[in-house]
N, C-alpha and C positions, 0 to 999 in steps of 0.2 A: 929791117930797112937799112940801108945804104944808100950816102951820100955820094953819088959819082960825077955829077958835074955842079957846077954854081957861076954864075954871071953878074952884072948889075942888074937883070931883069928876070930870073927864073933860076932854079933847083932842079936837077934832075934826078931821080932815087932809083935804087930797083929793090925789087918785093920780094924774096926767093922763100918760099913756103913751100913743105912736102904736104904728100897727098892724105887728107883725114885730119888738117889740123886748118885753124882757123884763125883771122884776125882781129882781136874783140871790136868790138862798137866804137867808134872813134868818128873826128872831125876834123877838118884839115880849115886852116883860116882864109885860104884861097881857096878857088875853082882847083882841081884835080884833074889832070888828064892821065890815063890810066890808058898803055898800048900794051895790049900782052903778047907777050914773046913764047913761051911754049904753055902747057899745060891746058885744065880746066879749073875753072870757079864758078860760084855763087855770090853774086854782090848784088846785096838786099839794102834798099832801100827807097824811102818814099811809100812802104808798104807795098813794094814790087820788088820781085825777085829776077833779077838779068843772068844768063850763062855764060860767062867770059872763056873763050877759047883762043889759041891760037889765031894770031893778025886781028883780034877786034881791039876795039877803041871804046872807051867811055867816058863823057864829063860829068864829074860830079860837084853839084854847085858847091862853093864856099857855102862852110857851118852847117852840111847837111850830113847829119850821121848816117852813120852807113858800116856794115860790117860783111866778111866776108870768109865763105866756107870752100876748102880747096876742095878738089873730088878727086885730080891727077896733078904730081908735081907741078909747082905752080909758079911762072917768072914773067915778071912785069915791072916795064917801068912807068914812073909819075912824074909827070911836072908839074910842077907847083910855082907861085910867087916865091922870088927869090928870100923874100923873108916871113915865107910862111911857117904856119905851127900845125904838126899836128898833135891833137890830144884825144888821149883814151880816157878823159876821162866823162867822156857825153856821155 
């Protein structure tokens, strides 16, 4: 993950993961919005499995773990609260 923009009010990141690897179990202290830009993934959680492709969107609530398995080269950005945390170690 990479830090590409920052404001008084938001974070912007992007996610660049290849295809067969994953990113472990983690939690982000904000809400998470998550726009993917190419690939596919798996983003599991709440006990539900979602398919992230190409132009979808997802928010995933502040403090809810969640982890995620690429299937095809995988690019995405998140925006977060500007001084949000994420931690691997949920």
């Amino acid at each position: 993950m990479k830090e590409i923009e920052k404001n008084d009010h938001y974070k912007i990141l992007t996610v660049e993961l290849p295809a067969g690897t994953s990113m472990p179990r983690h939690l982000a202290t904000s809400d998470a919005y998550i726009i993917v830009e190419s690939g596919n993934a798996l983003l599991i959680f709440k006990g539900e499995t979602y398919e992230l492709n190409q132009g979808s969107n997802m928010t995933i609530p502040s403090r809810e773990p969640h982890l995620l398995k690429v299937i095809r080269d995988f690019k995405a950005f998140v925006v977060l609260a500007k001084d949000a945390v994420i931690d691997f170690a949920a």
